[in-house]
N, C-alpha and C positions, 0 to 999 in steps of 0.2 A: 444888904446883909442884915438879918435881925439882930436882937442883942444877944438872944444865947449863942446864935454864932459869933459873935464880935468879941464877949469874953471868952472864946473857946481861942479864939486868935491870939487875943492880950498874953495870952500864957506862953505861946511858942518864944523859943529863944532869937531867933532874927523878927521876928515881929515886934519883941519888944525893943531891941535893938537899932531897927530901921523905922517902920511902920509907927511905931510909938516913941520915938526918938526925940529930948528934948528941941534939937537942932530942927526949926521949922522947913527948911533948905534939904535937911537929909528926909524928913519924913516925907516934903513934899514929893520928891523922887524917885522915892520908893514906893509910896500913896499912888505916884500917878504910872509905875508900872505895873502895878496887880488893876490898875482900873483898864490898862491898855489888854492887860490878857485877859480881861473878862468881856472887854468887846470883841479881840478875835476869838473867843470862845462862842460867843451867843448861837451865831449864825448853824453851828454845828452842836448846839445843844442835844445831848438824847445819846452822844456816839458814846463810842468803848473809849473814853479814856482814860490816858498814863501821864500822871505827872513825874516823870525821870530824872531824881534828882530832889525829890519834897521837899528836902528841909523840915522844918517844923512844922510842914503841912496845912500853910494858909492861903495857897491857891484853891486847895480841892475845900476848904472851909467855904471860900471868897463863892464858888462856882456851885456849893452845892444841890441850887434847887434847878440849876443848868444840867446840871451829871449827877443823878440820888446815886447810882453805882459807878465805882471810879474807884482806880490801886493809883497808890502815891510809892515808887519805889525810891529807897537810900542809901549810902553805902554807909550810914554812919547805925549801929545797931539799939543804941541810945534814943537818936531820933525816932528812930520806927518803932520804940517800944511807948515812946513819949507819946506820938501820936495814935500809936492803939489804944492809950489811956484818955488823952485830954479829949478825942473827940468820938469816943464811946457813944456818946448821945444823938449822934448825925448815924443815922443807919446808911449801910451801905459802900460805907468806906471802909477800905483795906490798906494796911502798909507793909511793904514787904520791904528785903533786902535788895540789891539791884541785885546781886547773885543768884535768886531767885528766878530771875526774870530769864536764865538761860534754858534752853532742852529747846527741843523745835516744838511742844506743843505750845511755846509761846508766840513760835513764828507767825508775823503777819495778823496777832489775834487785839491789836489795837487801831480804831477808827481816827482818833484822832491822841497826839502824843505832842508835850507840851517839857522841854529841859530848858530851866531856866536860870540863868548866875550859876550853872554848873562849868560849859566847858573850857571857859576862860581858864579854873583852875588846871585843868589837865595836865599832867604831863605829856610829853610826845605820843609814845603806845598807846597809854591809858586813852588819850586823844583821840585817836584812830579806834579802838576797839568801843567806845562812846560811839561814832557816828555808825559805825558797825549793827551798833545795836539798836540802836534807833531805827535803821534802813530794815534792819532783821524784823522787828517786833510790829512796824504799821502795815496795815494791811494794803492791797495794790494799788485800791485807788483812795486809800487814808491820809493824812495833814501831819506833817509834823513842824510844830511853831519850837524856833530857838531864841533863846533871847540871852545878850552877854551886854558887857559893860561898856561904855566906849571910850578906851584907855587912851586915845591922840585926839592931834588936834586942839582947838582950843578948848574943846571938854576938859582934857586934861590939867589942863590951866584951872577951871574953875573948880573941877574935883578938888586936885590938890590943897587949893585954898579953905574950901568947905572943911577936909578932912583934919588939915592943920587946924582951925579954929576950934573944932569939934575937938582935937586931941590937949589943945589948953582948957579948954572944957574939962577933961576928963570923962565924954560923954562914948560909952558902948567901950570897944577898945580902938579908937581912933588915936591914942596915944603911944599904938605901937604901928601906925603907920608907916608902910613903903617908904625909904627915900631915893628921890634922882640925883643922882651929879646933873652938874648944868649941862655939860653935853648930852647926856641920856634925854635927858626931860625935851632939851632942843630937838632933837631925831624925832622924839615921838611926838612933839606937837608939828613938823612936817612928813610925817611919814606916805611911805604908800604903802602898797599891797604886799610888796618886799622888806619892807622896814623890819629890822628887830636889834633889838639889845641886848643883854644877858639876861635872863628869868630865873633869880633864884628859886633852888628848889628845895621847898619845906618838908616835917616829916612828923610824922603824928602816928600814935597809937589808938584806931579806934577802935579795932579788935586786938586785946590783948595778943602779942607774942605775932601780929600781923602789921608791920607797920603799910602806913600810906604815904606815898609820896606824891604833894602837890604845888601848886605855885601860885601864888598869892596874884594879885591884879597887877604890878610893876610888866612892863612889857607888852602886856597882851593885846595884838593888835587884830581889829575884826575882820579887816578888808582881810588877812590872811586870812582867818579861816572861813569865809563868804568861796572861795578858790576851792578851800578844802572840803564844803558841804557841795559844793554843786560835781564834784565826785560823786557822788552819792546821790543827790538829790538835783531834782529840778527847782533852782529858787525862783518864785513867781512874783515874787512882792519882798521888798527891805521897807521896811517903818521902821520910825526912832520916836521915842519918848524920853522927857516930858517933851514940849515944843518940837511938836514933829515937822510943821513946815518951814526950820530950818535947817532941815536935813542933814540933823545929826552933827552940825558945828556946835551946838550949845545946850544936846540930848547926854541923857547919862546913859541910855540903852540904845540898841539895836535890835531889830524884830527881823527873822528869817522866814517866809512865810514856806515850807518846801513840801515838793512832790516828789515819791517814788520814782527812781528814772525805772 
């Protein structure tokens, strides 16, 4: 990445929060998941892609001279108006709303689609109506990469600890951290594919007079929804980052590589 793209990143609000994170452990993390999704990106340089889900819009930053044209869509209408401004200077980039993204002339009109740290939060529907759109939006023989957090196991364990220390820090807002009773936290550091706990459900206004309701990372387990993409999709490949070849006991993400069935 050069440097006007590099400042153009320092500005997004999870960039600075993760990415530029005084906690070397969180930055590392999060450093080495925009480095994982720019090597499954390379290979497929050139396609129609949709980053679902943008955020602050520092993947399509990170990937730009991979994808010059490329829509980062949001549900958040702040983000997308942040990123029409902060990255003004990168031609060829678009942010839209994900509501945006519906009608069928959207059908199938993306090569490769990239949602990432989005559908952990979901709620149930919203959930379903997510993987909906995704199977709607890629084209028949197009890629869709997902990437979520991996809440068991003994990840879990060492998240936890990173997030508490961060949160005596007072660094980002890790000081309003998830908590487990000991038997939640027990469940989900042996979980399986059927595990689950209560998921409190949050609730935000990010269009006025529209609230959202979503659910923070407490609970959320991947093997479940790995069940609930292969509905939809054919999964051809699972990677984990950072430390991939420990397959995900001591990764903070999960990589779904998937095909259109």
């Amino acid at each position: 990445m050069n440097l006007v793209n590099d400042q153009l990143v320092a500005g997004g609000a999870y960039a600075r929060k993760q990415l530029y994170c005084k906690d070397r452990i969180v930055a590392w993390s999060h450093g080495s998941r925009f480095q994982m999704a720019r090597r499954l990106a390379e290979p497929l340089a050139g396609a129609r892609l949709l980053d679902y889900g943008c955020g602050d819009g520092t993947f399509l930053a990170l990937v730009h001279d991979l994808f010059p044209e490329a829509v980062g869509a949001d549900l958040d209408p702040k983000q997308t108006a942040d990123c029409v401004h902060r990255f003004a200077p990168l031609s060829g980039l678009s942010f839209i709303l994900t509501e945006d993204l519906a009608g069928a002339d959207r059908d199938g009109s993306f090569d490769l689609i990239f949602c990432m740290e989005v559908i952990e939060h979901c709620i149930d529907d919203v959930r379903s109506q997510v993987l909906q759109d995704l199977r709607r939006l890629v084209s028949a023989d197009g890629t869709v990469i997902v990437s979520v957090p991996i809440e068991i196991g003994p990840s879990l364990l060492g998240k936890q600890l990173v997030r508490t220390i961060a949160g005596w820090r007072r660094l980002g807002d890790y000081q309003y951290r998830e908590k487990y009773t000991t038997r939640e936290l027990w469940k989900m550091v042996v979980a399986g594919a059927k595990t689950a706990i209560h998921r409190p459900v949050l609730r935000t206004e990010l269009i006025p007079g529209r609230p959202t309701f979503f659910h923070g990372h407490k609970g959320f387990n991947w093997r479940t929804l790995r069940l609930e993409l292969e509905e939809y999709f054919r999964v051809e490949q699972i990677l984990f980052s950072p430390l991939g070849w420990l397959r995900g006991f001591f990764s903070s993400q999960v990589w779904f590589i998937c095909k259109p069935r």
